[in-house]
N, C-alpha and C positions, 0 to 999 in steps of 0.2 A: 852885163851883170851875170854873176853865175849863178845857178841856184842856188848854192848854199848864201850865196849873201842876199838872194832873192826873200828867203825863208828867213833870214833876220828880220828886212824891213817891213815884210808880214806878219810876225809875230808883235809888231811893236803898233799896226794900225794902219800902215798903210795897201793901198789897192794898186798893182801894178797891171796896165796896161802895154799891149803889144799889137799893133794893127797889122795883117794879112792881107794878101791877095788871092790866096787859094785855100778854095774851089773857088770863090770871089771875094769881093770886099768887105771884110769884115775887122772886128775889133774883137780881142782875146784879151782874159784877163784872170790875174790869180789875186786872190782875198784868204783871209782868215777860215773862211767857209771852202774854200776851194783852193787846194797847193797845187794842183794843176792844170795847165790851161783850159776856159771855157769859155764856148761863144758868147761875147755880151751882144751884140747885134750885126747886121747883115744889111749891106747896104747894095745900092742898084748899081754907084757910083764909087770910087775912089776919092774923087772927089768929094763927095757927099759924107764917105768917113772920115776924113780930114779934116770937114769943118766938126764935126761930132769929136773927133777925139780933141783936138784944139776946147772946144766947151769944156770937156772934161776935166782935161790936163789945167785946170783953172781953180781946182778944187784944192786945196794942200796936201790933201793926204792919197791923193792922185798921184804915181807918176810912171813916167813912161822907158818900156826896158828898149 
């Protein structure tokens, strides 16, 4: 998704998520409050943020770029 249609489905409510590997495993995301990427959490594992983001991406106005 590019940003300018990123920034639509932000305007309209929802939270878009993007999971990382570098520096480590982490989960990034941009909201209403933040149009540009920020760390939502940090995990030990890869694994560990796949089950975390999988929770997330359960939510409806959750989704993943």
């Amino acid at each position: 998704m590019d940003e300018r249609s990123q920034l639509k489905v932000i305007a309209i409510g929802f939270t878009i998520l993007r999971s990382d590997d570098q520096p480590s495993a982490r989960i990034k995301y941009k909201d209403k409050a933040h149009y540009h990427w920020k760390t939502l959490e940090v995990f030990e594992t890869k694994a560990a943020r796949d089950r975390r983001m999988a929770l997330l991406l359960e939510n409806s106005l959750i989704i993943e770029d």
